[in-house]
C-alpha positions as CSV (number, residue, x, y, z in Angstrom):
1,X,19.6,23.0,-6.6
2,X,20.8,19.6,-8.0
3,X,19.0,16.9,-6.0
4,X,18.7,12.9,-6.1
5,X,15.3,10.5,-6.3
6,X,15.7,7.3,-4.9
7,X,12.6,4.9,-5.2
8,X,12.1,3.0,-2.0
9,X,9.8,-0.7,-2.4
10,X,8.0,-1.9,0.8
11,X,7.0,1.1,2.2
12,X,3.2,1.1,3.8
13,X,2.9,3.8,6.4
14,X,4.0,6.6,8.1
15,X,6.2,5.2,10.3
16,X,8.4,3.9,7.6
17,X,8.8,7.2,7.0
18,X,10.0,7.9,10.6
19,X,12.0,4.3,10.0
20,X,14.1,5.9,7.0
21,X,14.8,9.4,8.3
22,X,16.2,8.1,11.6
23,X,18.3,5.6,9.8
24,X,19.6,8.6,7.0
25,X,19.7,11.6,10.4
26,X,23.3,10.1,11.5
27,X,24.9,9.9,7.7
28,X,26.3,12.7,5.5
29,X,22.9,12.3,3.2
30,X,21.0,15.5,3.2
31,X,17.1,14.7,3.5
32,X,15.0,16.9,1.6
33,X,11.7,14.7,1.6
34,X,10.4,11.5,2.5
35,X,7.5,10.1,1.3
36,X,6.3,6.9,1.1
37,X,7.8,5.4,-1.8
38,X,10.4,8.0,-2.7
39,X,13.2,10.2,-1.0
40,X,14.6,13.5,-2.4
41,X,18.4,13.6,-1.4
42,X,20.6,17.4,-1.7
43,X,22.7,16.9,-4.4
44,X,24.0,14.1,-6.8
45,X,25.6,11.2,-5.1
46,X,27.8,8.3,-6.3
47,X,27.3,5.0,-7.2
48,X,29.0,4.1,-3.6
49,X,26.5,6.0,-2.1
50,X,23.4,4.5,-3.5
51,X,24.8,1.2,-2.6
52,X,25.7,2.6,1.3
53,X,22.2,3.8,1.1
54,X,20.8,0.6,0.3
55,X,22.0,-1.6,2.1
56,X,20.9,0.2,5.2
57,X,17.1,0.3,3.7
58,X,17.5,-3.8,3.5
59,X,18.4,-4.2,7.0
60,X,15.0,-2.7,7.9
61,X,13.5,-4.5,5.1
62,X,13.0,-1.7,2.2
63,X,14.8,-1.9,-0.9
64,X,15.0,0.3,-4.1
65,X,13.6,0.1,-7.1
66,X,15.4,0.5,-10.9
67,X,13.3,0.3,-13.7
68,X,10.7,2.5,-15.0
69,X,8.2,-0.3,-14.0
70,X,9.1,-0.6,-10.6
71,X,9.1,2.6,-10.1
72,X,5.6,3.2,-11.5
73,X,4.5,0.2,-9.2
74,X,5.9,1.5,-6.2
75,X,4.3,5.2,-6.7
76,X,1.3,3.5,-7.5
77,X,1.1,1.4,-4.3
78,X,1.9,4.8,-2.4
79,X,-1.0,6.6,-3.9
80,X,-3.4,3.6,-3.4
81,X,-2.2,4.1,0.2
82,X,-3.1,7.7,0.6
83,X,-6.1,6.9,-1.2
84,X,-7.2,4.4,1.0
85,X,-5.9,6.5,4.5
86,X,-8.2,9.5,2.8
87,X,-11.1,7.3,3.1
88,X,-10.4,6.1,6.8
89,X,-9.8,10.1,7.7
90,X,-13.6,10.8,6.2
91,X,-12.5,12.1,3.0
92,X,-14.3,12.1,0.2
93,X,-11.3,12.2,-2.8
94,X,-11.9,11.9,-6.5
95,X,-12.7,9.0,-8.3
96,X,-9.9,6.3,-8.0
97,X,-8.6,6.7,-11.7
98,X,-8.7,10.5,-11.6
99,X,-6.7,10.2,-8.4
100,X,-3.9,8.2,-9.7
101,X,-3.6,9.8,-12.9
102,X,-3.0,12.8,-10.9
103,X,-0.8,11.5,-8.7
104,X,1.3,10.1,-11.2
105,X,1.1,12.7,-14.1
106,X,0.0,10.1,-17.0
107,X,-3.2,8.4,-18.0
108,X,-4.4,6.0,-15.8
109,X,-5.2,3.2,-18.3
110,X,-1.2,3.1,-19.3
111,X,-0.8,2.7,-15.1
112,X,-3.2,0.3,-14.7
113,X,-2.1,-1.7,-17.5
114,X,1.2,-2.0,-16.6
115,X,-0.1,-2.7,-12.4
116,X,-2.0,-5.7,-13.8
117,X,0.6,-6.9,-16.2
118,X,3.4,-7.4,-13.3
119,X,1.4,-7.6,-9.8
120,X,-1.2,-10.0,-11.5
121,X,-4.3,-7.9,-10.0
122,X,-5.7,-4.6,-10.9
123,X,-5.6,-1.3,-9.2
124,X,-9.3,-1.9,-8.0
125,X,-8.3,-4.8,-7.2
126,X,-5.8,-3.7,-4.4
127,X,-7.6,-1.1,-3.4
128,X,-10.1,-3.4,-2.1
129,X,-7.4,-5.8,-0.3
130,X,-6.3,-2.6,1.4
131,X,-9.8,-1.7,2.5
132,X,-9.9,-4.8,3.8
133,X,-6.9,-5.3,6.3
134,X,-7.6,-1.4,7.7
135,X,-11.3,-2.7,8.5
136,X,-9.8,-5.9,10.1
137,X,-7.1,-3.2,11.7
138,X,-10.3,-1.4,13.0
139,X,-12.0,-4.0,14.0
140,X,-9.1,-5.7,16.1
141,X,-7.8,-2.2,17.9
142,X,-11.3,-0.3,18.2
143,X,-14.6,-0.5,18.8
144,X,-16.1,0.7,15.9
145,X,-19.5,-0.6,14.7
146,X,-19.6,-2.1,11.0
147,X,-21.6,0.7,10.2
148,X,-18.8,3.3,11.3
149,X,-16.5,1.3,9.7
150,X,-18.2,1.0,6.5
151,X,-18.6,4.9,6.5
152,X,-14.8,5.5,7.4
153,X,-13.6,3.3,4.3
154,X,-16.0,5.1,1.7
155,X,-18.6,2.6,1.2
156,X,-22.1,3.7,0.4
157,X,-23.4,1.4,3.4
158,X,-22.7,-0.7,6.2
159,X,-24.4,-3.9,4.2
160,X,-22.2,-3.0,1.6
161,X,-19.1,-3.2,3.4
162,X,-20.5,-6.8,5.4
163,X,-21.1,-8.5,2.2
164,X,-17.6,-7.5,1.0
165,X,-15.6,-8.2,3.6
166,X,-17.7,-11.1,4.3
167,X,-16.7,-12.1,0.6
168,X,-13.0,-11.1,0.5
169,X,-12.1,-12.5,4.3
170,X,-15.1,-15.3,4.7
171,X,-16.4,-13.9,8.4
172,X,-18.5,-11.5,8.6
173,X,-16.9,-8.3,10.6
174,X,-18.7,-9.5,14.2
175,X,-17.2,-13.1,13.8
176,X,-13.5,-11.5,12.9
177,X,-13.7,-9.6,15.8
178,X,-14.4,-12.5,18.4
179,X,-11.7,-14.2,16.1
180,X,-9.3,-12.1,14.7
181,X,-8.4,-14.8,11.5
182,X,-7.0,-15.0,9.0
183,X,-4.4,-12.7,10.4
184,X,-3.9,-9.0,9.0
185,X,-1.3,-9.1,6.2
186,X,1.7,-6.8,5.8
187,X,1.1,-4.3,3.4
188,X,4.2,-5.0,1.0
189,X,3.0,-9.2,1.0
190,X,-0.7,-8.2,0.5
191,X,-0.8,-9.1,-3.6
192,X,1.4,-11.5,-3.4
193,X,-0.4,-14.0,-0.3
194,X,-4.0,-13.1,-1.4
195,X,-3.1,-14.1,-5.0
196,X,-1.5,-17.3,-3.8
197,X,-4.4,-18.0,-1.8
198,X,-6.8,-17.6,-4.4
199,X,-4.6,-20.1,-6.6
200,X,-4.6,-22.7,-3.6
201,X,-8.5,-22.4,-3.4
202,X,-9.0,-23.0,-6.7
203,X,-7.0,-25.9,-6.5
204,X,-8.9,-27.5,-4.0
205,X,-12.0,-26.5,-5.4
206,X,-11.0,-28.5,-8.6
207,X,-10.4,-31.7,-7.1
């Protein structure tokens, strides 16, 4: 069976998912899969169709990716994602580089290299970031001690996890909680704003 991959940017959760099959369940498009950063189409389509396609993704802010890097970013992102969610569900997954390199059928030194090189951070890096806004999730929507916190995102204690997100959001998880800021950041803006923040700090911190 002949089939088509589409590489999908911006998508963070599940209910993207949802988001894209309800937009594709009214067209002639036959879904096979969804995942988050990729959907499997029956068949081959046209040029006309990939366009149709995509400009109903950018009306509900998605877009698709090209080139072999993109592509590799975007799978990446996805399996830092699932990653991360594995964590929050209690999991205990393989190392981090093991992971990837599974997930994406290639050494995970050529991934991370080319992940540094156009998102200007690493994969640990990001990782991290997306520990951060689930705990600040958690924090804001339940009532989870630090310490149940800590253990849901994989951390080998709750100390560990205050220090860090003490270091990474500059409150300690009690003081976010009575005040919920900086705000959580959207998932497909999360390298871009923390990078820029860093570069404004440093700035400031020069003067």
């Amino acid at each position: 069976m002949e089939t088509t991959h589409l590489h999908i940017k911006n998508m963070c959760c599940e209910r993207c998912v949802e988001v894209i099959m309800k937009l594709l369940k009214a067209t002639k498009y036959k879904v096979i899969s969804i995942t988050l950063g990729e959907l499997v189409l029956k068949g081959k389509i046209s040029s006309q169709d990939r366009y149709n396609i995509e400009q109903r993704l950018k009306d509900k802010g998605f877009s698709l990716t090209d080139t072999y890097n993109e592509k590799l970013i975007s799978k990446t992102k996805a399996l830092l994602l699932q990653y991360r969610d594995k964590l929050s569900l209690n999991e205990k997954p393989v190392k981090i580089s093991a992971f990837i390199s599974n997930g994406m059928q290639m050494s995970f030194s050529h991934v991370s290299r080319i992940f540094s090189q156009l998102e200007e951070i690493t994969v640990e890096k990001y990782l991290l970031l997306l520990r951060m806004e689930k705990a600040k999730e958690l924090l804001i929507q339940t009532e989870l001690s630090a310490s149940e916190i800590s253990d849901r995102l994989g951390y080998n204690s709750p100390q560990s996890f205050i220090t860090q997100f003490k270091k990474e959001v500059g409150k300690t998880p009690g003081e976010y909680r009575l005040n919920p800021a900086p705000a959580r950041i959207h998932l497909d803006k999360l390298a871009y704003q923390d990078i820029k923040q860093k570069k404004r700090f440093s700035k400031l911190s020069a003067k």
